[in-house]
Structure formats: structure tokens, C-alpha cells
PDBQT receptor file of N, H, CA, C and O in Angstrom, charges set to zero:
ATOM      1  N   UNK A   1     106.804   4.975  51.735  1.00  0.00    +0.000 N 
ATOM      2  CA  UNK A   1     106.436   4.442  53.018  1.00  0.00    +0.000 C 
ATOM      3  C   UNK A   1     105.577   3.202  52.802  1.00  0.00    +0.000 C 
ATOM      4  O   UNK A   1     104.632   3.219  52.014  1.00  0.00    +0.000 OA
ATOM      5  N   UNK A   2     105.872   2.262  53.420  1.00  0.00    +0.000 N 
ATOM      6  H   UNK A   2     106.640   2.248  54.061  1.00  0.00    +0.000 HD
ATOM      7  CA  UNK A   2     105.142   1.153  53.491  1.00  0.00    +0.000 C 
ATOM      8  C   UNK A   2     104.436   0.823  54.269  1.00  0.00    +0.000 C 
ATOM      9  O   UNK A   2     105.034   0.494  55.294  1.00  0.00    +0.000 OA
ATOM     10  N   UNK A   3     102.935   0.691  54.353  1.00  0.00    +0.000 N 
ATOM     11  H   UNK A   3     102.449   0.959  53.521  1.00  0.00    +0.000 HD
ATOM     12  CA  UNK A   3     101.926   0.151  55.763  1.00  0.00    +0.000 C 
ATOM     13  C   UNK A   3     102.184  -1.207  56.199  1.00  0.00    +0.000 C 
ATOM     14  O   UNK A   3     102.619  -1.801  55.212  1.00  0.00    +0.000 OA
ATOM     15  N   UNK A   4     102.141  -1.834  56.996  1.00  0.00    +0.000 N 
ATOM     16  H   UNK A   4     101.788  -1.351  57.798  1.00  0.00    +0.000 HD
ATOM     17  CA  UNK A   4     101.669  -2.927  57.281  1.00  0.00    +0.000 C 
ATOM     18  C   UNK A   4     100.629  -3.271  58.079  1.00  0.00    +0.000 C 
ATOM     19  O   UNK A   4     100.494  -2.680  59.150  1.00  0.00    +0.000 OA
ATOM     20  N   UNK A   5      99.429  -4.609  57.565  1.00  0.00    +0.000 N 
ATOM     21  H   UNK A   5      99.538  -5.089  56.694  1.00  0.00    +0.000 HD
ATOM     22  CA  UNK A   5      98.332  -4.605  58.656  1.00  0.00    +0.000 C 
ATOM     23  C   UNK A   5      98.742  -5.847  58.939  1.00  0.00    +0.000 C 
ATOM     24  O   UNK A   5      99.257  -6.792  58.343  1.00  0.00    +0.000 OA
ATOM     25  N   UNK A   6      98.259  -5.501  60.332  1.00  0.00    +0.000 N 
ATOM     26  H   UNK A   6      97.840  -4.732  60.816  1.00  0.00    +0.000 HD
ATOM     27  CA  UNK A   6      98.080  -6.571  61.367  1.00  0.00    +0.000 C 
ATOM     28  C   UNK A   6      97.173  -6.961  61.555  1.00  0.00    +0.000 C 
ATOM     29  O   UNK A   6      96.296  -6.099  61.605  1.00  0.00    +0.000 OA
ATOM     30  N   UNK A   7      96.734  -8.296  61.767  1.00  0.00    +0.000 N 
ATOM     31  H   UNK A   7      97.446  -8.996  61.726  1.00  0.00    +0.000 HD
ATOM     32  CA  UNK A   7      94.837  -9.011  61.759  1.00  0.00    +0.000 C 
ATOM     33  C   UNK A   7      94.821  -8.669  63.378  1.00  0.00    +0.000 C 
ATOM     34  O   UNK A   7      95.740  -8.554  64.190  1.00  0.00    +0.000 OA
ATOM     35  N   UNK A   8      93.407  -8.557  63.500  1.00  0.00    +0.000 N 
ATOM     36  H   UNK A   8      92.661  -8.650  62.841  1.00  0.00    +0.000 HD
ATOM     37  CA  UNK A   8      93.248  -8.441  64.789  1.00  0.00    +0.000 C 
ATOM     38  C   UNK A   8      93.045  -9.340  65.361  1.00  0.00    +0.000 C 
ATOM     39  O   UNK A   8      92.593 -10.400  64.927  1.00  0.00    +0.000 OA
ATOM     40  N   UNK A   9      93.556  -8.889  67.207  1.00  0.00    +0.000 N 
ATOM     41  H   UNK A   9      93.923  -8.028  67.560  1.00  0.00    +0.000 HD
ATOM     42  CA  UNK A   9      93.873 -10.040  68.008  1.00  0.00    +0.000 C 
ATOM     43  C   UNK A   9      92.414 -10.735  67.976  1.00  0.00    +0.000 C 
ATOM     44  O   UNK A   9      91.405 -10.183  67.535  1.00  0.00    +0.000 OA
ATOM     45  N   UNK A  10      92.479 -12.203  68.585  1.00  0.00    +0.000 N 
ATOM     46  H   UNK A  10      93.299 -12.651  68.942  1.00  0.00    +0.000 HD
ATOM     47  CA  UNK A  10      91.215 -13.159  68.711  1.00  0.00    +0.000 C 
ATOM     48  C   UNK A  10      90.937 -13.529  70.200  1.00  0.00    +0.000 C 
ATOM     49  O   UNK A  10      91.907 -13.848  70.888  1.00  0.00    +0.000 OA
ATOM     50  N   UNK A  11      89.875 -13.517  70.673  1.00  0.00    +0.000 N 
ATOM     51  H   UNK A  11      89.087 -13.258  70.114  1.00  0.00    +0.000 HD
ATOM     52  CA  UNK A  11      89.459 -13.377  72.064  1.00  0.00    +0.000 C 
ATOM     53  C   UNK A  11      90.686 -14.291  72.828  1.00  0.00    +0.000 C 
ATOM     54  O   UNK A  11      91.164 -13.729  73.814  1.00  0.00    +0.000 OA
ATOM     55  N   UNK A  12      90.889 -14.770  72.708  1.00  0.00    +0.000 N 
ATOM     56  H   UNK A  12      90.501 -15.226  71.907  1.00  0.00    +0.000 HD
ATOM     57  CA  UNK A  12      91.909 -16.031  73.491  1.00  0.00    +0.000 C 
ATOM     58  C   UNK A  12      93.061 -15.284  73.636  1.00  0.00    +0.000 C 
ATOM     59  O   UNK A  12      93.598 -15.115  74.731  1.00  0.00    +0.000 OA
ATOM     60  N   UNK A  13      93.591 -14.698  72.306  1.00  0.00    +0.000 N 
ATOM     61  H   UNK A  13      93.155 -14.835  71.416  1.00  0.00    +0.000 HD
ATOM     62  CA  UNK A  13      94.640 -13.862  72.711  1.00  0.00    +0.000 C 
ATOM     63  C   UNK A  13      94.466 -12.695  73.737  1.00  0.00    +0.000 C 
ATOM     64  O   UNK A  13      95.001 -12.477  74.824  1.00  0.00    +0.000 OA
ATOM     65  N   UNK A  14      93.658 -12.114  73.105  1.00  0.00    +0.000 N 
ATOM     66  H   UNK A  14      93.224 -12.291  72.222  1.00  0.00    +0.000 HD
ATOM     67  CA  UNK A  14      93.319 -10.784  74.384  1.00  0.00    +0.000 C 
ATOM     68  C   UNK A  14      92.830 -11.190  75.935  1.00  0.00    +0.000 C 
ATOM     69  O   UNK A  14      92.791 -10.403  76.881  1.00  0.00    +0.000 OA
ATOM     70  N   UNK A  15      92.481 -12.555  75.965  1.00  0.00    +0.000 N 
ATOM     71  H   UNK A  15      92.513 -13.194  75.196  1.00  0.00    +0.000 HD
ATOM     72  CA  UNK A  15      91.944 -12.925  77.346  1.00  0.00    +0.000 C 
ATOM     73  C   UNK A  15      93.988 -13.048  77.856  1.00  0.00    +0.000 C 
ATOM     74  O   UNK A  15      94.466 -12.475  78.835  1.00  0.00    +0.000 OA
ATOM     75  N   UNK A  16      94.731 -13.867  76.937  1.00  0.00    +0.000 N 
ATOM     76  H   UNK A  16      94.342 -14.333  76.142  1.00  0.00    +0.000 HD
ATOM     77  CA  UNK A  16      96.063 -14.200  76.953  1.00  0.00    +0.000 C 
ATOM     78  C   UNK A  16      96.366 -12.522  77.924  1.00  0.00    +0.000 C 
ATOM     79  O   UNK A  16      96.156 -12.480  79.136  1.00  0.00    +0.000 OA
ATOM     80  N   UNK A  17      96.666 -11.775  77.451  1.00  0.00    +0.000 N 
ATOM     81  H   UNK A  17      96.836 -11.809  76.466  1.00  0.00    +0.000 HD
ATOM     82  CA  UNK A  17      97.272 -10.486  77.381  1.00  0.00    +0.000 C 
ATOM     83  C   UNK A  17      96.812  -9.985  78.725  1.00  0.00    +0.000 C 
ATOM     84  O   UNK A  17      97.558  -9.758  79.678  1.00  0.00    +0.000 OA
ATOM     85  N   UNK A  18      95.589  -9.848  78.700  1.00  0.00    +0.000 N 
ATOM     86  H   UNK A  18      94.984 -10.032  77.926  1.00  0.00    +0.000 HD
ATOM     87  CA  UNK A  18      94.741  -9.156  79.908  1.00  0.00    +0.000 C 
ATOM     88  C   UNK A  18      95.280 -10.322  81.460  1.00  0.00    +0.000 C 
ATOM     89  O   UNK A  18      95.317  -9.822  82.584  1.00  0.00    +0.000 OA
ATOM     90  N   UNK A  19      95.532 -11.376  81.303  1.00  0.00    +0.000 N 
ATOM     91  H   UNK A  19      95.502 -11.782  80.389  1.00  0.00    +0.000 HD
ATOM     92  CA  UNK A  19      95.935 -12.278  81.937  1.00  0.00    +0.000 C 
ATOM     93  C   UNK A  19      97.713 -12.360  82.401  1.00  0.00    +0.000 C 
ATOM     94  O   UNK A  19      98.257 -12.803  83.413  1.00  0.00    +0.000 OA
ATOM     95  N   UNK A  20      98.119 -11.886  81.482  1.00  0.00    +0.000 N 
ATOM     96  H   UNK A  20      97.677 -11.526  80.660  1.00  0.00    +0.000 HD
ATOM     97  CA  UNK A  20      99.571 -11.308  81.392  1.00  0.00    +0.000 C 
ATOM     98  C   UNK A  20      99.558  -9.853  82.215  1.00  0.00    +0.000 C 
ATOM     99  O   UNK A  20     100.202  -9.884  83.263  1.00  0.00    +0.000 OA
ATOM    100  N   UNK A  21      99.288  -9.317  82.077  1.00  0.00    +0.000 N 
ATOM    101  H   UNK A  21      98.765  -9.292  81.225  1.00  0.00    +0.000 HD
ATOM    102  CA  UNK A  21      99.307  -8.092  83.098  1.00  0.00    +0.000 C 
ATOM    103  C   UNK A  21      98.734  -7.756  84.309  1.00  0.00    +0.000 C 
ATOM    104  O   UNK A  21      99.231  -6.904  85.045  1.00  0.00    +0.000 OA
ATOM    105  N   UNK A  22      97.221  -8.666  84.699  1.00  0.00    +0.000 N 
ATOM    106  H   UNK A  22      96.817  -9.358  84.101  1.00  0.00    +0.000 HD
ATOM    107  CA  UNK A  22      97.156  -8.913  85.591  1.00  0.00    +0.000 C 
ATOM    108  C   UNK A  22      98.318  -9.506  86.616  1.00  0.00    +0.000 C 
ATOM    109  O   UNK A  22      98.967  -8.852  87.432  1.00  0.00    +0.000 OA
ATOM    110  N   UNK A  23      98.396 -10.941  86.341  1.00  0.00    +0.000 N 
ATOM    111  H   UNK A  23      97.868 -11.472  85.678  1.00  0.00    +0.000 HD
ATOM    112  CA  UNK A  23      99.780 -11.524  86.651  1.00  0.00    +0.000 C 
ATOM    113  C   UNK A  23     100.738 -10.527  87.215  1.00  0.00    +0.000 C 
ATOM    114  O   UNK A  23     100.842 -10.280  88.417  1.00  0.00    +0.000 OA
ATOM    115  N   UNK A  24     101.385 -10.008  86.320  1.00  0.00    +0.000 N 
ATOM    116  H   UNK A  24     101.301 -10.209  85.344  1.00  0.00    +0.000 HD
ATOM    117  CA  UNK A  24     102.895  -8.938  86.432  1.00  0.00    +0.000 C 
ATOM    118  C   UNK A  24     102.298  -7.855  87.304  1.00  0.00    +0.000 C 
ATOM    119  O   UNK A  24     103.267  -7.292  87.813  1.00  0.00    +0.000 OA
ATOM    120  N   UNK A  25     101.032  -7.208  87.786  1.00  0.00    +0.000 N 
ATOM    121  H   UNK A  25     100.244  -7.665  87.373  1.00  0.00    +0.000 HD
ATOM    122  CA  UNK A  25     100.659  -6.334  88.753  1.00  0.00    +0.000 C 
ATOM    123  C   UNK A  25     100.354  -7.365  89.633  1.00  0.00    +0.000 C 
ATOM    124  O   UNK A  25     100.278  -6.886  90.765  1.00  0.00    +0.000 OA
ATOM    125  N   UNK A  26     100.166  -8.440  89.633  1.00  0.00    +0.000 N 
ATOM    126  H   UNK A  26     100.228  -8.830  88.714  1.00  0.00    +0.000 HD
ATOM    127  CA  UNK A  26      99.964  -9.076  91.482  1.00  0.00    +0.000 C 
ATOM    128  C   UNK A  26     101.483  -9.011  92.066  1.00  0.00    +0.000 C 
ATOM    129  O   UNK A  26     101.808  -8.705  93.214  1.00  0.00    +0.000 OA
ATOM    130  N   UNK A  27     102.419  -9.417  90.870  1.00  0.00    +0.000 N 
ATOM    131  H   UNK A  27     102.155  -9.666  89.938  1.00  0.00    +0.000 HD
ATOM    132  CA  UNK A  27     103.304  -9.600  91.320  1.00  0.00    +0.000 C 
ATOM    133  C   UNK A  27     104.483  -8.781  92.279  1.00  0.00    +0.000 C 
ATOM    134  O   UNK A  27     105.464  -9.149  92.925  1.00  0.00    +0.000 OA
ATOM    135  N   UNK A  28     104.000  -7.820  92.076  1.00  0.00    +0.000 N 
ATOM    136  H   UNK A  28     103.203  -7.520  91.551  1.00  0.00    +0.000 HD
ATOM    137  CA  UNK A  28     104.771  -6.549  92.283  1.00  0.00    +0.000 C 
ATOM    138  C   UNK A  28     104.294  -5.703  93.770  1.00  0.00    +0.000 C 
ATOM    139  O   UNK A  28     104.894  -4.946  94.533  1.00  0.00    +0.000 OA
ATOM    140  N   UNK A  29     102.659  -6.362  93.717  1.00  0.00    +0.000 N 
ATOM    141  H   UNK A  29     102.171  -6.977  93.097  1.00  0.00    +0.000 HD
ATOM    142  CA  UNK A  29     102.334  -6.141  94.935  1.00  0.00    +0.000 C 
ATOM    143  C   UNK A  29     103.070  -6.968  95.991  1.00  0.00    +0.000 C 
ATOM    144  O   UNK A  29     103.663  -8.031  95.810  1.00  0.00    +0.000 OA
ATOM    145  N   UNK A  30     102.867  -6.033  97.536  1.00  0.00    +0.000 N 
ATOM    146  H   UNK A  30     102.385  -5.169  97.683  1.00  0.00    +0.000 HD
ATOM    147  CA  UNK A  30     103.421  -6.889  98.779  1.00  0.00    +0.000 C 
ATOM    148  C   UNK A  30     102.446  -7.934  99.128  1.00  0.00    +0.000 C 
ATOM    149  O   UNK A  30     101.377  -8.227  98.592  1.00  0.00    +0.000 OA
ATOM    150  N   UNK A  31     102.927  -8.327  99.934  1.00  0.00    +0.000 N 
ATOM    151  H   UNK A  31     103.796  -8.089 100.369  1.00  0.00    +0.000 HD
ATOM    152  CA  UNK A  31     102.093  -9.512 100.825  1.00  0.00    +0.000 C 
ATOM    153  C   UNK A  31     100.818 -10.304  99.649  1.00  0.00    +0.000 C 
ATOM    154  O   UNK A  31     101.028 -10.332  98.436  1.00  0.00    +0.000 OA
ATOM    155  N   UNK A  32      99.632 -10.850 100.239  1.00  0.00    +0.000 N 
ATOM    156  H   UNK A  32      99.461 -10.828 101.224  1.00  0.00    +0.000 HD
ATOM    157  CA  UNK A  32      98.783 -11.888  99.480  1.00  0.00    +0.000 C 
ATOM    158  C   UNK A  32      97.649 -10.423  99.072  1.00  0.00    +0.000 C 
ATOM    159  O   UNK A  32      97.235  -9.414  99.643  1.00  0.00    +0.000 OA
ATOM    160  N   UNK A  33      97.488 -11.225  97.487  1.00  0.00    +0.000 N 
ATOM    161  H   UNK A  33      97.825 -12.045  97.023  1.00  0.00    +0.000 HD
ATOM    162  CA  UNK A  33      96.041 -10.253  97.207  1.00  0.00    +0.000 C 
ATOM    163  C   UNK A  33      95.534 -10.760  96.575  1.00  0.00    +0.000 C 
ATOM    164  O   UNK A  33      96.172 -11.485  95.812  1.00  0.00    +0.000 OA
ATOM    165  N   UNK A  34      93.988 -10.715  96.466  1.00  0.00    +0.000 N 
ATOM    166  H   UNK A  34      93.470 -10.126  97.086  1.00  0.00    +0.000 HD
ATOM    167  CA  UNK A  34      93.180 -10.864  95.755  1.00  0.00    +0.000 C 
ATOM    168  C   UNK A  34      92.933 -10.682  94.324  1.00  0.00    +0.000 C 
ATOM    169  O   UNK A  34      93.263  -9.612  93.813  1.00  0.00    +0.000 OA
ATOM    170  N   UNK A  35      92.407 -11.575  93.637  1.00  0.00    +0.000 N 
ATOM    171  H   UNK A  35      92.140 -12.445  94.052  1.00  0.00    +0.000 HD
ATOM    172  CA  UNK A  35      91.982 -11.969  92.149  1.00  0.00    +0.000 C 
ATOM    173  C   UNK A  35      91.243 -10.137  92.129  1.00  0.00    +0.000 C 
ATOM    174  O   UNK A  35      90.433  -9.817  93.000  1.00  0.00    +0.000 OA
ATOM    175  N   UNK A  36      91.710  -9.068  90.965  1.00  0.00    +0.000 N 
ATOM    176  H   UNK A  36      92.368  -9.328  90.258  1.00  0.00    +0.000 HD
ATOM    177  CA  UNK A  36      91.025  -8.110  90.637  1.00  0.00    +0.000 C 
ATOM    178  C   UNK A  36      89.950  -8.018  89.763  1.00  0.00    +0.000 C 
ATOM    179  O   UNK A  36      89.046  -7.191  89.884  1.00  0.00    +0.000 OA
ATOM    180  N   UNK A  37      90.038  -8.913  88.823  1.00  0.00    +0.000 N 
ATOM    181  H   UNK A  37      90.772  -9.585  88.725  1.00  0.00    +0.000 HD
ATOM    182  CA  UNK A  37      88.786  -8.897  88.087  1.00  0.00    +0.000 C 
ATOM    183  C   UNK A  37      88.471 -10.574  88.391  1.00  0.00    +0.000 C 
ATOM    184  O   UNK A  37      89.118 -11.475  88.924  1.00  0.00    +0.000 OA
ATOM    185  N   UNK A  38      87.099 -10.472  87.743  1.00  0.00    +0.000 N 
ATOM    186  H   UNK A  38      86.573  -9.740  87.310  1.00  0.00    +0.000 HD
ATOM    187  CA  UNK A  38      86.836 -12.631  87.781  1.00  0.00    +0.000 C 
ATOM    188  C   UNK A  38      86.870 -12.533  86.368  1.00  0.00    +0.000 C 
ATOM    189  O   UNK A  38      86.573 -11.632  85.584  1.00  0.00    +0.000 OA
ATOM    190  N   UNK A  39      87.359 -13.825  86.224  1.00  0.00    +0.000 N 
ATOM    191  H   UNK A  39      87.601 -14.557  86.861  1.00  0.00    +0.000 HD
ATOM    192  CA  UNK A  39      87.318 -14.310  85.021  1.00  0.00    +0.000 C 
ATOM    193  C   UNK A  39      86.402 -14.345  83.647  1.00  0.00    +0.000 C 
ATOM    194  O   UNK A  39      86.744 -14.392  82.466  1.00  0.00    +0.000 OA
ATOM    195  N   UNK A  40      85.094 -14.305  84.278  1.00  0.00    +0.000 N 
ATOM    196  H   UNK A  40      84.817 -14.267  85.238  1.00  0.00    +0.000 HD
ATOM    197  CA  UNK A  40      83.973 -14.174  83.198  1.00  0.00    +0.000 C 
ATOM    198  C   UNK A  40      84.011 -12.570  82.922  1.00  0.00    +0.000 C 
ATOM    199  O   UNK A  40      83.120 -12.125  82.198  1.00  0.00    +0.000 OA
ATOM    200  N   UNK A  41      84.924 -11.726  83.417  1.00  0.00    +0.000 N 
ATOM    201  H   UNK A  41      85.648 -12.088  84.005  1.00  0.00    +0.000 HD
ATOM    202  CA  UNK A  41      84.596 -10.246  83.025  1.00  0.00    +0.000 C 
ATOM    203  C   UNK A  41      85.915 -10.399  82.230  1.00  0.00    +0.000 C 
ATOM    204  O   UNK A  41      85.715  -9.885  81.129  1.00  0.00    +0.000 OA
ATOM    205  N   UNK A  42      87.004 -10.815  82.297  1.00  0.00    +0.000 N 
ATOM    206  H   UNK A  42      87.167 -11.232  83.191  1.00  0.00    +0.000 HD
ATOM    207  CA  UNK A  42      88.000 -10.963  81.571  1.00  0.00    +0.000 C 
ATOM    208  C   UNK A  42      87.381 -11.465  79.885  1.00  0.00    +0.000 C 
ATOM    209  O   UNK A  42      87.685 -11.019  78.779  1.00  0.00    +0.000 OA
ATOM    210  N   UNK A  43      86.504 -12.458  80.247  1.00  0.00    +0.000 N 
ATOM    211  H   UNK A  43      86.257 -12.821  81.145  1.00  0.00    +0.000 HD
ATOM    212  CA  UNK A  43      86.099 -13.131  78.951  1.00  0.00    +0.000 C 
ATOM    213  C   UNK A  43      85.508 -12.341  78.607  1.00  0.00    +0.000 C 
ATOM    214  O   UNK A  43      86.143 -11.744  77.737  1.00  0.00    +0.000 OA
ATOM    215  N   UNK A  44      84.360 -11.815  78.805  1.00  0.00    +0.000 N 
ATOM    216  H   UNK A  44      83.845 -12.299  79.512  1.00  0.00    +0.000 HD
ATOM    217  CA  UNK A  44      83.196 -10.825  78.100  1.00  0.00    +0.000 C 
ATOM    218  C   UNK A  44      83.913  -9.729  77.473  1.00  0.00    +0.000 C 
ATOM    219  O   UNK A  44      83.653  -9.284  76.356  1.00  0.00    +0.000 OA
ATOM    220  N   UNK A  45      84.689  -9.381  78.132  1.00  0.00    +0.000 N 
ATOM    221  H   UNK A  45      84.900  -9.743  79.040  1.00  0.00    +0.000 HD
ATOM    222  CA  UNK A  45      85.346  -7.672  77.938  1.00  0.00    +0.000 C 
ATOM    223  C   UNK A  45      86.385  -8.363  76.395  1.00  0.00    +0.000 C 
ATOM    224  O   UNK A  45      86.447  -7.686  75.369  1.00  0.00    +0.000 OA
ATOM    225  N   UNK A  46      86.962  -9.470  76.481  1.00  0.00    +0.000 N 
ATOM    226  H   UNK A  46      86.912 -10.020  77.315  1.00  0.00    +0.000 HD
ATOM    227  CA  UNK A  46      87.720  -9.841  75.256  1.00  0.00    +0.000 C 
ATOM    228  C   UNK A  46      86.764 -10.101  73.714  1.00  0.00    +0.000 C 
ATOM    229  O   UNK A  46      86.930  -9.910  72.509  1.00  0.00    +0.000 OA
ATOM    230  N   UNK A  47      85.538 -10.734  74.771  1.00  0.00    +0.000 N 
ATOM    231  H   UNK A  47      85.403 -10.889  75.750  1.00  0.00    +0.000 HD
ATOM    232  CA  UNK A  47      84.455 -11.329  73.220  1.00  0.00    +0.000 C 
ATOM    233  C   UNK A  47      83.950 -10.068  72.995  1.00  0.00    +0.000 C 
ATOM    234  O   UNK A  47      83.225 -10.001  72.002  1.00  0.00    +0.000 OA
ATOM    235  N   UNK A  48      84.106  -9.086  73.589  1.00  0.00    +0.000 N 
ATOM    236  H   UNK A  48      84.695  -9.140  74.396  1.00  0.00    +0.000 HD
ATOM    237  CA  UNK A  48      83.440  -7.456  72.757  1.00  0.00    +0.000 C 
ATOM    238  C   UNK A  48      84.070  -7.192  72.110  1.00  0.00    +0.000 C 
ATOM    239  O   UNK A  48      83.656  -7.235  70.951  1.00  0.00    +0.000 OA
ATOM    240  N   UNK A  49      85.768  -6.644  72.364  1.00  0.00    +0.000 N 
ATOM    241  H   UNK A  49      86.104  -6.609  73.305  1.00  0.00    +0.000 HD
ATOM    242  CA  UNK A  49      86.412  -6.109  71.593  1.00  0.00    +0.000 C 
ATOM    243  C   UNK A  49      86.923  -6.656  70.543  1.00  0.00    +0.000 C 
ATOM    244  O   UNK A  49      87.071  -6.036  69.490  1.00  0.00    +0.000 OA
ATOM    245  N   UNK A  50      87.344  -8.225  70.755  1.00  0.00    +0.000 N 
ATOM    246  H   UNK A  50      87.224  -8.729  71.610  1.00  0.00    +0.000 HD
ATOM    247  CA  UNK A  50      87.994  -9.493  69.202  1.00  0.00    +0.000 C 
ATOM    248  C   UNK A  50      86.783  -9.043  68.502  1.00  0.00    +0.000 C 
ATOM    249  O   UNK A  50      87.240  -8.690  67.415  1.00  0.00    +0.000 OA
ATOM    250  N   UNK A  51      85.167  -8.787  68.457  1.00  0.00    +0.000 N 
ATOM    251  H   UNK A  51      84.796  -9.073  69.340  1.00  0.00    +0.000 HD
ATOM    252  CA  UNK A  51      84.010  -8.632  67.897  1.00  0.00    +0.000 C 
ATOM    253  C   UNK A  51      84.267  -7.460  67.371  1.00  0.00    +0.000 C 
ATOM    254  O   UNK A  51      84.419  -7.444  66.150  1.00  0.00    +0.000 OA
ATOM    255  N   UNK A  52      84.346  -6.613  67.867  1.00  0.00    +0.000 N 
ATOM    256  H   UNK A  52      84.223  -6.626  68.860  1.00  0.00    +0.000 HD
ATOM    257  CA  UNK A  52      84.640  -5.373  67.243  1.00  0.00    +0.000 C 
ATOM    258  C   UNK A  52      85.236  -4.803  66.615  1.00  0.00    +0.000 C 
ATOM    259  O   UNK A  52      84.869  -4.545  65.469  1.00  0.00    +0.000 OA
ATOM    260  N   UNK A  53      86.634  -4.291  67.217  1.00  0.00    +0.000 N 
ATOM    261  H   UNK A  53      86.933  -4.501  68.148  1.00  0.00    +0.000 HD
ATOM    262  CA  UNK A  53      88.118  -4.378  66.680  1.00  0.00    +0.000 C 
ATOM    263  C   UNK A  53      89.832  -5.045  66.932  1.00  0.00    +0.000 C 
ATOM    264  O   UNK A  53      90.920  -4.919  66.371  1.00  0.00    +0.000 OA
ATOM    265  N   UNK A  54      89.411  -5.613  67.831  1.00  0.00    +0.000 N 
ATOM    266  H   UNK A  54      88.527  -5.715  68.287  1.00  0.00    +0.000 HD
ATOM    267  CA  UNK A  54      90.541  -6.861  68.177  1.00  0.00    +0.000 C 
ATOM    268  C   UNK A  54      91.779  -6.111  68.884  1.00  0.00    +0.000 C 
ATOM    269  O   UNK A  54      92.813  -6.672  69.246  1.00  0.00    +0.000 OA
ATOM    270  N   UNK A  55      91.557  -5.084  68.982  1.00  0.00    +0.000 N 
ATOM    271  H   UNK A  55      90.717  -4.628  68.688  1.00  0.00    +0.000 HD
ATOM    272  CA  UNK A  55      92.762  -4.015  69.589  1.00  0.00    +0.000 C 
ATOM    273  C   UNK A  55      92.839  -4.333  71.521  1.00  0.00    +0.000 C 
ATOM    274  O   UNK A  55      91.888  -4.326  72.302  1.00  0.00    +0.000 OA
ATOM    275  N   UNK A  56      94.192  -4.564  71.803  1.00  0.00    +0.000 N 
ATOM    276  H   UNK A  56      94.966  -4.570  71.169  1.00  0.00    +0.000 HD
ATOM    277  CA  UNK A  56      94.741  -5.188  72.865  1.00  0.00    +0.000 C 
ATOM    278  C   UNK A  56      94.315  -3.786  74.091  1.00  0.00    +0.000 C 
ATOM    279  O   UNK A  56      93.804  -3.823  75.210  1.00  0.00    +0.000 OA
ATOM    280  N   UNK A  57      94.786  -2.701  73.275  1.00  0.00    +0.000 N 
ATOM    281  H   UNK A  57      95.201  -2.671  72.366  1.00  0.00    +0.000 HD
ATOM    282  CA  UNK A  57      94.597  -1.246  74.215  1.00  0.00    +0.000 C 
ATOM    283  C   UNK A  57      93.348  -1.135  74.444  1.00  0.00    +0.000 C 
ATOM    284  O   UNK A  57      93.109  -0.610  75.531  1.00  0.00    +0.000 OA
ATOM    285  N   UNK A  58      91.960  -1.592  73.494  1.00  0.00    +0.000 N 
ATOM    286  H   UNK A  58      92.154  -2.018  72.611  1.00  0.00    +0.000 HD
ATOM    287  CA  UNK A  58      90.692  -1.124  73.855  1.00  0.00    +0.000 C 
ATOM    288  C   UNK A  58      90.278  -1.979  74.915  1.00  0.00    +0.000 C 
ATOM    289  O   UNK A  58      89.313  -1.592  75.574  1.00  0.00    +0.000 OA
ATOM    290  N   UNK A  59      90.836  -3.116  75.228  1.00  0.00    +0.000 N 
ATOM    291  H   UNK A  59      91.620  -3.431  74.693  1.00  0.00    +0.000 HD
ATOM    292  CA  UNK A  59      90.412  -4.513  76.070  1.00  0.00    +0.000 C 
ATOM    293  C   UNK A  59      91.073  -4.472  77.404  1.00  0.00    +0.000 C 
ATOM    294  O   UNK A  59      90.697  -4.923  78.486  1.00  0.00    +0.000 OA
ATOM    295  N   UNK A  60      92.307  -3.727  77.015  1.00  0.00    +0.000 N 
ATOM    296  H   UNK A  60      92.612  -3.360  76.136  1.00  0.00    +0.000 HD
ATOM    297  CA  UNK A  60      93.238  -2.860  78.662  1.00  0.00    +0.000 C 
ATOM    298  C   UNK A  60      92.481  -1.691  79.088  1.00  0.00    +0.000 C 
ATOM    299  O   UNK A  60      92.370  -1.508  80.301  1.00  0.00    +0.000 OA
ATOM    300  N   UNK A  61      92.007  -0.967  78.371  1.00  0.00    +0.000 N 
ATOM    301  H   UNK A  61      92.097  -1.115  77.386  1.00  0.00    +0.000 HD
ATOM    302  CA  UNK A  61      91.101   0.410  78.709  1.00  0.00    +0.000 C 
ATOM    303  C   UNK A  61      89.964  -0.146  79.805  1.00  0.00    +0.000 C 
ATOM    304  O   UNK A  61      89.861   0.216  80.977  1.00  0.00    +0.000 OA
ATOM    305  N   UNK A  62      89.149  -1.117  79.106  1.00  0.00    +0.000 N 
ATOM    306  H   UNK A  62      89.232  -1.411  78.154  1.00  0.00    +0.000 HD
ATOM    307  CA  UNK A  62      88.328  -1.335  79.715  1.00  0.00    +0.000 C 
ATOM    308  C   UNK A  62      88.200  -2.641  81.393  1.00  0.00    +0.000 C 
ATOM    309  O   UNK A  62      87.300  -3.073  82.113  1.00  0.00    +0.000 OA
ATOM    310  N   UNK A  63      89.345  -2.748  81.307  1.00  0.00    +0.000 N 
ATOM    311  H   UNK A  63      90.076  -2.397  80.721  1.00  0.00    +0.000 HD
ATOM    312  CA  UNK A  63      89.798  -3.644  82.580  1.00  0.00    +0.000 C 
ATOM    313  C   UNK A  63      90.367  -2.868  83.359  1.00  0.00    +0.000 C 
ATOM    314  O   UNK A  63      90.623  -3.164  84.526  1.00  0.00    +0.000 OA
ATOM    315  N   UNK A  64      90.720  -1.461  82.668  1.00  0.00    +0.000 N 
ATOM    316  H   UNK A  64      90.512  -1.221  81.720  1.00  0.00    +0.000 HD
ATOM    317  CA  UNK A  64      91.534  -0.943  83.582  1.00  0.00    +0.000 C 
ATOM    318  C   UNK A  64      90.264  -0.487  84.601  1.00  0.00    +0.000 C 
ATOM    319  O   UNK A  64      90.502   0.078  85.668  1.00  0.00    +0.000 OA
TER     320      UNK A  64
């Protein structure tokens, strides 16, 4: 069996991602809605986890 590692994601990416799914859930909603998170919580919540462990799921956990 062979491992492979993956480097962990870097805040930009995970802000990327968290920004990507936001997106695809407005979209799906009806009619006009509102921004769910602001942006500076998008950022903070990415500069913890790229700091920590760079994992995309721990940075969705916590937006969720």
C-alpha cells in the first residue's frame, strides 16, 4: 500500500472553498438572500485552520 501526503491547504485556498459553497447554497435558494457569513469571519476561520492543520472539513465545520 502506498500513502500519499497532501500539503495542507493555505488560507486563500480555504477562504477559495468556503466561498465556493457558500455561492452553490445561495444559489439554490429561492428568491434574494442575504450574505450568511461576512467576510472577515470567512478570513479568520481560514487563518486558524491553514495555522493549524490546513484541512478544508475543519474550516467547513466551523462555518457551518
Amino acid at each position: 500500500m502506498i500513502r500519499i501526503n497532501f500539503q495542507p491547504y493555505t488560507r486563500l485556498q480555504l477562504e477559495t472553498i468556503v466561498r465556493a459553497r457558500l455561492t452553490s447554497a445561495k444559489e439554490s435558494l429561492d428568491g434574494d438572500s442575504i450574505d450568511m457569513i461576512e467576510d472577515k469571519a470567512i478570513t479568520m476561520a481560514s487563518m486558524k485552520v491553514s495555522g493549524i492543520s490546513g484541512d478544508a472539513r475543519r474550516v467547513l465545520d466551523i462555518c457551518r
